[in-house]
C-alpha positions in Angstrom: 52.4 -16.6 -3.3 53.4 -13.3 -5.0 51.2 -10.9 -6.5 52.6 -12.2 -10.3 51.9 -15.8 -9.4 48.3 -14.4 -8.1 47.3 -12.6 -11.2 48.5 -15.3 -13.5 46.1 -18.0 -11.0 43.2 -19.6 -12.9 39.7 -18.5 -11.7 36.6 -20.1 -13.8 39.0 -20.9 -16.6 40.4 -17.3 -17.0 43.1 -15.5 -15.3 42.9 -13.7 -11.8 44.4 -10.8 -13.7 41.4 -11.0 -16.0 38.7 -10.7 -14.0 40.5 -7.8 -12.3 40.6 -6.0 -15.1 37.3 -6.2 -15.8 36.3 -5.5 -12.0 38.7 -2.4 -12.1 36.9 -0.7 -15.4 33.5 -1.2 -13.7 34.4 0.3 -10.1 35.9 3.1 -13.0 32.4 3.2 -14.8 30.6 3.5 -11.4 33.0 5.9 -10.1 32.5 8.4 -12.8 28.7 8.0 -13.2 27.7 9.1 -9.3 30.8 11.0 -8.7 31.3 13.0 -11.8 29.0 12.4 -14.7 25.9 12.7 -12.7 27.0 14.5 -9.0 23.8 15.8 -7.5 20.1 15.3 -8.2 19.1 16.6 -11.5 16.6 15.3 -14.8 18.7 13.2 -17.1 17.4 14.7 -20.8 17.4 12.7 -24.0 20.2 13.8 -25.2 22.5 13.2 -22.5 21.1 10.0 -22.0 22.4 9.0 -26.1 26.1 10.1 -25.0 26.1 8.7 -21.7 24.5 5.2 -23.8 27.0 5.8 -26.4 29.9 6.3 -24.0 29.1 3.2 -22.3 28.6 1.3 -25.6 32.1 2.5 -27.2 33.5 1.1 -23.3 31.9 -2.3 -23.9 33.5 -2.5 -27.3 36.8 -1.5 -26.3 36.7 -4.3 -23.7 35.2 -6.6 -26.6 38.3 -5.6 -28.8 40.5 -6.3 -25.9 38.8 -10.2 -25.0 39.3 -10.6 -29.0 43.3 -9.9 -28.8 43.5 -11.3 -25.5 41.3 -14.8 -25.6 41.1 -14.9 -29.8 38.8 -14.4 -32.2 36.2 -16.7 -31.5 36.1 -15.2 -27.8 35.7 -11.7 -28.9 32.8 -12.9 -31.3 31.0 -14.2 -28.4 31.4 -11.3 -26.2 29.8 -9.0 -28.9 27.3 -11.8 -29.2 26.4 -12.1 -25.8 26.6 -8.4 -25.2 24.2 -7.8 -28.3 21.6 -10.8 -27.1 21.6 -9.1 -23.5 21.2 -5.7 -24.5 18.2 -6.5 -26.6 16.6 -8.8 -23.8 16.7 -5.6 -21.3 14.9 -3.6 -23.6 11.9 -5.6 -22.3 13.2 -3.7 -18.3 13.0 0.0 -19.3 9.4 -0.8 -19.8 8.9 -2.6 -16.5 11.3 0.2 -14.8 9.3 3.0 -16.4 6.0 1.6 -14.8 8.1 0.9 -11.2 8.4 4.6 -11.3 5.4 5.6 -12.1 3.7 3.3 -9.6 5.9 4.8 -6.6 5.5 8.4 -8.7 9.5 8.5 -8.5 10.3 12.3 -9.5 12.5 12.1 -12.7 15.4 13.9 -10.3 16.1 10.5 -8.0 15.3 8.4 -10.7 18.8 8.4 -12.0 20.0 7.4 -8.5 17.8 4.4 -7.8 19.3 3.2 -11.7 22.8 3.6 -10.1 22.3 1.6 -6.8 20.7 -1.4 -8.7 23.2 -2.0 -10.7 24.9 -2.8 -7.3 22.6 -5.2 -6.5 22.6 -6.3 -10.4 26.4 -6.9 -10.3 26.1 -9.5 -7.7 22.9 -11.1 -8.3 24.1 -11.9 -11.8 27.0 -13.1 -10.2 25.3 -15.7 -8.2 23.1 -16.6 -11.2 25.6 -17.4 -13.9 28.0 -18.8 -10.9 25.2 -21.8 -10.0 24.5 -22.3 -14.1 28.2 -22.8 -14.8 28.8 -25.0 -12.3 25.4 -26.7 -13.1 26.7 -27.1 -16.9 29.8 -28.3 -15.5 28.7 -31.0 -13.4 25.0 -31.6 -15.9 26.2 -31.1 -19.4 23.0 -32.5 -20.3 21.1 -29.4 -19.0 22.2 -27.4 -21.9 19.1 -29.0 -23.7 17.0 -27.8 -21.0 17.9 -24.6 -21.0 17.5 -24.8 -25.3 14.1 -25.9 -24.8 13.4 -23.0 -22.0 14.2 -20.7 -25.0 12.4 -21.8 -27.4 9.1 -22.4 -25.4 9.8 -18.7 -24.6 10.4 -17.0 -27.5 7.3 -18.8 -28.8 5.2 -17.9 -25.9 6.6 -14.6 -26.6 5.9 -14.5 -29.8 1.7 -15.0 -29.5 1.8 -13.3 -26.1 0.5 -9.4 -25.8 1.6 -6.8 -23.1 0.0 -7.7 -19.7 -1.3 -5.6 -16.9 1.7 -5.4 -14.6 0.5 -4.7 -10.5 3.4 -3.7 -9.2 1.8 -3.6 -5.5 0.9 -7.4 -5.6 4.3 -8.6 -5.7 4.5 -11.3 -2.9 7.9 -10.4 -2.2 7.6 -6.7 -2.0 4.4 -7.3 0.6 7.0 -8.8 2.5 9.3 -6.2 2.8 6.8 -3.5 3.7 6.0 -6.3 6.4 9.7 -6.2 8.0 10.4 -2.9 7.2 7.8 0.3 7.9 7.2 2.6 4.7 6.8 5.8 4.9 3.9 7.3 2.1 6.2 10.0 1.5 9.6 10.9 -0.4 12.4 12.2 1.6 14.7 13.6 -1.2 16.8 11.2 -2.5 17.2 9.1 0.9 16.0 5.4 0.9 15.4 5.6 4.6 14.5 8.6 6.8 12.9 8.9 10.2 9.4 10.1 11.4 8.3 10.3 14.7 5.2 8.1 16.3 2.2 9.6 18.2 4.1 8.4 21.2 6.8 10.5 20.8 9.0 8.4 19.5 11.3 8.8 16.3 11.6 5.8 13.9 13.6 4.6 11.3 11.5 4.1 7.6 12.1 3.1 4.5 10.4 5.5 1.7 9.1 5.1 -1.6 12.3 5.3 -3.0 13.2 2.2 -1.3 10.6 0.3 -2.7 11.2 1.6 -6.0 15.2 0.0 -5.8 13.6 -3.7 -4.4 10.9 -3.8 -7.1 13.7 -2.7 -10.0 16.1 -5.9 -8.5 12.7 -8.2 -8.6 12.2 -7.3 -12.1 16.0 -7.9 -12.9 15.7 -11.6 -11.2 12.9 -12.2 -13.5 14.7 -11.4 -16.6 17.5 -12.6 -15.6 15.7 -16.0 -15.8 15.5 -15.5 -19.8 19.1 -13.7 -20.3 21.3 -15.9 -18.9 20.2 -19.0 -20.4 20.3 -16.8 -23.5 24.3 -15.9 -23.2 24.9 -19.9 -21.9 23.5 -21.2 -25.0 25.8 -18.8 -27.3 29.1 -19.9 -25.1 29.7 -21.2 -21.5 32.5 -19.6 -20.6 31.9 -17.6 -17.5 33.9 -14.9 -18.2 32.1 -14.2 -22.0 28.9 -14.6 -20.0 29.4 -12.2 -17.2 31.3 -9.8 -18.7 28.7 -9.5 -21.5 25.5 -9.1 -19.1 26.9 -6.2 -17.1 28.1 -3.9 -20.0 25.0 -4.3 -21.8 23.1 -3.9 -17.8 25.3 -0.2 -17.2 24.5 0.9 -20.8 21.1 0.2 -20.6 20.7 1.9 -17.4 22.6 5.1 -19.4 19.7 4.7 -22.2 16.6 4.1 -19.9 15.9 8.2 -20.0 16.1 8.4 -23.8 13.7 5.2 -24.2 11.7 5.5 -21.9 9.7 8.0 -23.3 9.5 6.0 -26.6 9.7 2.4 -25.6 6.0 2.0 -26.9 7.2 2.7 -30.5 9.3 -0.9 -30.6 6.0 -3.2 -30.8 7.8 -5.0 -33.2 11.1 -5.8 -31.6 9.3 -8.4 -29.1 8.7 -10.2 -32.2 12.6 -9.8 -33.0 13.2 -11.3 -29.8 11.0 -14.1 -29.7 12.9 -15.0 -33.2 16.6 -14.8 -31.6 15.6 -16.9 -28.0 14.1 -19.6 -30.4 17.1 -19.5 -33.0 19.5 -19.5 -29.8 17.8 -22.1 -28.1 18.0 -24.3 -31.5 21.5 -23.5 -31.7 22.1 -25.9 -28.9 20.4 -29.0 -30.4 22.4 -28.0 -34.0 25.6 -27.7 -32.5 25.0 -31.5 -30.6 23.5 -33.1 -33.3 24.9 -31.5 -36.7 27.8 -29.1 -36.2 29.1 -26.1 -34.4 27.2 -23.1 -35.9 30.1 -20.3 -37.4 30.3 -17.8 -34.8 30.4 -14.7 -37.3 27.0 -16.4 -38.8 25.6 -16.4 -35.4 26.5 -12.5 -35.0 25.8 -11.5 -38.2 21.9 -13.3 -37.8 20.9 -11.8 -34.2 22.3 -7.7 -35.1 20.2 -8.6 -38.4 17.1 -9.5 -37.1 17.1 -7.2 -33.8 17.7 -4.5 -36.5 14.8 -5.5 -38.6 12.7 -5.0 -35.3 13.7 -2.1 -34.6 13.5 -0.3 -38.1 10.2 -2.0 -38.9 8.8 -0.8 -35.2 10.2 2.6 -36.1 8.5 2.6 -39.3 5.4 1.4 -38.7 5.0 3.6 -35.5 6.0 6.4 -37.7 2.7 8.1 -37.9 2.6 8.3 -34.3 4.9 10.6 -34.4 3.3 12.8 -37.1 0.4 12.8 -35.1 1.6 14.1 -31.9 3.7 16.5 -33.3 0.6 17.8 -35.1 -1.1 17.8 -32.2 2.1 19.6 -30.3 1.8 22.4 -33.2 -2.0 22.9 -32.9 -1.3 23.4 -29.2 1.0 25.9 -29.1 -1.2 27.8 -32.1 -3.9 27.6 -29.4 -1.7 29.3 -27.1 -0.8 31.9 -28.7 -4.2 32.9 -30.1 -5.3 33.1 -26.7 
């Protein structure tokens, strides 16, 4: 076979040349971010944070534009769909990732580098994920209306549910891996492993916090991934939308975690948002079986406007927070001065 008749092979209902295309733009993306957007250890500020986001953002919708000339309309519609659903799901991470690095007390330095090696791990873990739910959709078209109902009951759980205690040191499966692997208590630089040497004299090979820090973030993105990817299946079952769609909303969100993380506690009202969208997606299913395929542009146009509702009714009710502490930022450095 020759390297024409290889691209042009069918892989999951999409080109070979496809998929490489997309592979090649995120070994690009990766490339850039540890080798030349981000060489070294150094604190990722706010506002670099918003252009790396914004960077990664105008990428996704670039590809987006390209799946719309390439696949159609109706393709590209679904990417931007999917990519919007996703990105708004993860939002739910940076607070889980935020607490992961407080609990390991994760300088702000290696936090950027921990981000970068998950989304390794993220890349083929979502792989594996939406791989066994095509092939489960292709062989149990029924299970659609499972995973319709899955969203619903969630979004309606999440809807009367508030923000629970999260212990990130009872996690069964990160006991386990201190179990197999010895932990060191303390940071060496940005290494995951380093080696200490025994009262017997001998030296050893541990993991450090840092390691523990990268497990728990891949735990956290297994358990999201449990709401996300039925998400993206119920707006299209296309592997290629689905994929494609988690991982550029996954590397932009990493790109935006130092930005929100600081501020995540001001979008109270985007869980509510959320819950709306996983219960209107969920429905979709059952609509499109037993009335009619739903418009795609209607779909679109519904989830950006209620996600954006969220958000600018979080941001305005939460608005007096901000008032307050820069009040209190003011009388502080009045203080200050006085003294």
């Amino acid at each position: 076979m020759d390297i024409a008749s290889l691209f042009a092979a069918d892989f999951l209902g999409h080109s070979v040349a496809a998929w490489t295309l997309f592979m090649g733009v995120v070994v690009v993306l990766l490339v850039l971010d540890l080798g030349v957007l981000n060489r070294g250890d150094h604190e990722i500020g706010i506002r670099r944070s918003l252009i790396l986001s914004t960077f990664y953002i105008s990428v996704a919708l670039l590809f987006g534009a390209w799946v719309w000339w390439d696949l159609g309309a109706e393709s590209g519609m679904l990417f931007l769909t999917g990519f919007v659903v996703e990105k708004s799901l993860a939002l739910d991470n940076i607070f889980v990732i935020s607490l992961i690095f407080g609990a390991f007390a994760i300088p702000r330095a290696y936090q950027h580098r921990v981000l970068f090696w998950g989304i390794l791990g993220v890349l083929v873990l979502r792989a594996i994920m939406i791989g066994l739910g095509a092939a489960l959709i292709s062989s149990f078209g029924w299970i659609l209306y499972f995973f319709g109902a899955f969203l619903i009951i969630t979004g309606i759980k999440m809807m009367f549910s508030g923000h629970e205690p999260i212990n990130i040191e009872d996690n069964r499966i990160l006991k386990l891996v201190r179990r197999v692997i010895p932990v060191s208590p303390k940071l060496d630089g940005h290494n995951f492993f380093t080696h200490v040497t025994k009262p017997d004299g001998k030296v050893h090979r541990v993991a450090t916090p840092l390691f523990l820090a990268l497990v728990s973030i891949e735990i956290a993105d297994i358990v999201f991934a449990v709401d996300s990817v039925p998400a993206v299946f119920a707006i299209t079952t296309d592997p290629y939308i689905v994929y494609t769609s988690n991982i550029f909303a996954i590397l932009g969100l990493r790109a935006l975690y130092f930005a929100l993380a600081a501020m995540v506690h001001r979008f109270d009202y985007l869980k509510y948002a959320l819950a709306l969208v996983l219960v209107i997606v969920g429905g979709k299913i059952f609509w499109t079986h037993l009335v009619g395929p739903v418009n795609t542009f209607v779909s679109l146009g519904s989830t950006i406007g209620i996600l954006a509702a969220g958000v600018l009714l979080s941001l305005w009710k939460t608005r007096n927070e901000v008032e307050i502490a820069d009040q209190s930022g003011d009388s502080d450095v009045s203080t200050s001065r006085t003294q």
